[in-house]
C-alpha positions, 0 to 999 in steps of 0.5 A: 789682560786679566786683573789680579784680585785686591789682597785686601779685599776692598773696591778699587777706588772709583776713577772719578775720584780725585786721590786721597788727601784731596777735597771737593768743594761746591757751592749748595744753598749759600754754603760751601760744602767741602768734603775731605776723600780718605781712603776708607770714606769722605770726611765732612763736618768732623764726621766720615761717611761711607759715600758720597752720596751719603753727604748730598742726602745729609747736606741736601736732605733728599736722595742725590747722586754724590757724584753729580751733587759734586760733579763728578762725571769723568776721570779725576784727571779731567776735573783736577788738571792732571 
């Protein structure tokens, strides 16, 4: 079955991620970094970024994957119960 293209031109979201609206929370440092998802970024502290891995280098201060910083390693569903 082929895929129709994305009228607007933007990536599909990435399977992995819970939908908008939702937030991711972990522990780092004994500090509690909860990022919101938005539909055009990640929202942290206020401030949005383009990736996830844009806020494990900023909170971690070294290069980290975002999707294993916050553990994230199958579908939404399986972490989010759905």
């Amino acid at each position: 079955m082929k895929e129709l293209a994305n009228p607007r031109g933007k990536k599909p979201c990435d399977p992995r991620l819970p939908a908008p609206g939702q937030w991711l929370s972990r522990q780092f440092q004994g500090q509690t970094v909860s990022v919101e998802i938005l539909a055009t970024g990640f929202r942290y502290q206020e401030r949005v970024y383009k990736s996830l891995s844009a806020v494990a280098r900023y909170v971690a201060g070294v290069q980290w994957n975002g999707f294993s910083f916050f553990g994230l390693h199958g579908r939404a569903e399986q972490h989010h119960g759905r």
